[in-house]
C-alpha positions in Angstrom: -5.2 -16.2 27.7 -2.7 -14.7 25.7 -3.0 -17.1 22.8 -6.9 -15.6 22.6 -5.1 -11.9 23.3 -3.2 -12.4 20.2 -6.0 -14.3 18.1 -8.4 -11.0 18.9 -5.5 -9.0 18.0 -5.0 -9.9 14.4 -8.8 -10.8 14.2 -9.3 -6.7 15.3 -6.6 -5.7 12.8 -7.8 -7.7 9.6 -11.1 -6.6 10.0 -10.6 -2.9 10.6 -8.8 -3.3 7.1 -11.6 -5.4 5.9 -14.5 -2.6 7.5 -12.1 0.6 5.8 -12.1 -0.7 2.5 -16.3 -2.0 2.7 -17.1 1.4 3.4 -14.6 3.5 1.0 -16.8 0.9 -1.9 -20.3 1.9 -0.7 -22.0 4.4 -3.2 -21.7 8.0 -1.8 -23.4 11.2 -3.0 -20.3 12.7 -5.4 -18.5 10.1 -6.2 -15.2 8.9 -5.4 -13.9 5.8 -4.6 -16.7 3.7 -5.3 -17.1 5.4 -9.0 -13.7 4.3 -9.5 -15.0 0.1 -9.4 -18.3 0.9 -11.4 -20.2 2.4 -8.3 -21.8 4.9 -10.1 -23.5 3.2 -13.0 -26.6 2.4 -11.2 -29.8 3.8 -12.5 -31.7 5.7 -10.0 -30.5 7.4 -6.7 -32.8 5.6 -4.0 -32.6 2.0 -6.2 -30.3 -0.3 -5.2 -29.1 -3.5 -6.9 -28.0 -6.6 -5.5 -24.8 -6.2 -5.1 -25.1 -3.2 -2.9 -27.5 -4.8 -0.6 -25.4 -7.4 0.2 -22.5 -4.7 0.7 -24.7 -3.3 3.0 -25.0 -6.9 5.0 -21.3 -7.8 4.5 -20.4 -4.3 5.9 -23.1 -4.5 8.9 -22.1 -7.8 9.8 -18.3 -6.8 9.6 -18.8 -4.0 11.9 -20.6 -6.3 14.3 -18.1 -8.5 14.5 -15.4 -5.7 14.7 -17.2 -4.5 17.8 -17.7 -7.7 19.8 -13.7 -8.2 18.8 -13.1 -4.8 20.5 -15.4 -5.4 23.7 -13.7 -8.7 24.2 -10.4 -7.2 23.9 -11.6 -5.2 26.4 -13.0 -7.5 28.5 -9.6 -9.6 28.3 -7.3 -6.6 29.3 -9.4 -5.8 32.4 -9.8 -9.2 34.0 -6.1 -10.5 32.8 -4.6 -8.7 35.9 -2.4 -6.6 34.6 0.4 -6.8 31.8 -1.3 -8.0 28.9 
């Protein structure tokens, strides 16, 4: 079990990185980080292209699987019985 404890570990710390920088990229409402890689020369505010669509999915399915990391985690330290 601990070689899973420590696989969910850096699984849970490369995709918190992962999930921070996805979401600092999304297009907001003013600007900011996004603008700064060409977010904001889309035409239209409720268009959007392909590339942001499949943000969207790689983002979704990052957070997914962020989750299901965590709950296992979880699920790991409470059954382990005790000093994980």
């Amino acid at each position: 079990m601990d070689v899973l404890h420590v696989i969910l570990q850096v699984l849970l710390g490369i995709t918190s990185l992962l999930l921070t920088l996805l979401i600092l990229l999304h297009k907001g409402r003013g600007g900011g980080l996004s603008d700064m890689f060409g977010g904001g020369m889309s035409s239209g505010l409720s268009s959007s292209g392909v590339a942001e669509r499949n943000l969207n999915r790689f983002t979704v399915i990052l957070g997914i699987t962020w989750g299901l990391v965590i709950v296992g985690l979880g699920l790991i330290m409470r059954f382990s019985g005790g000093d994980s």
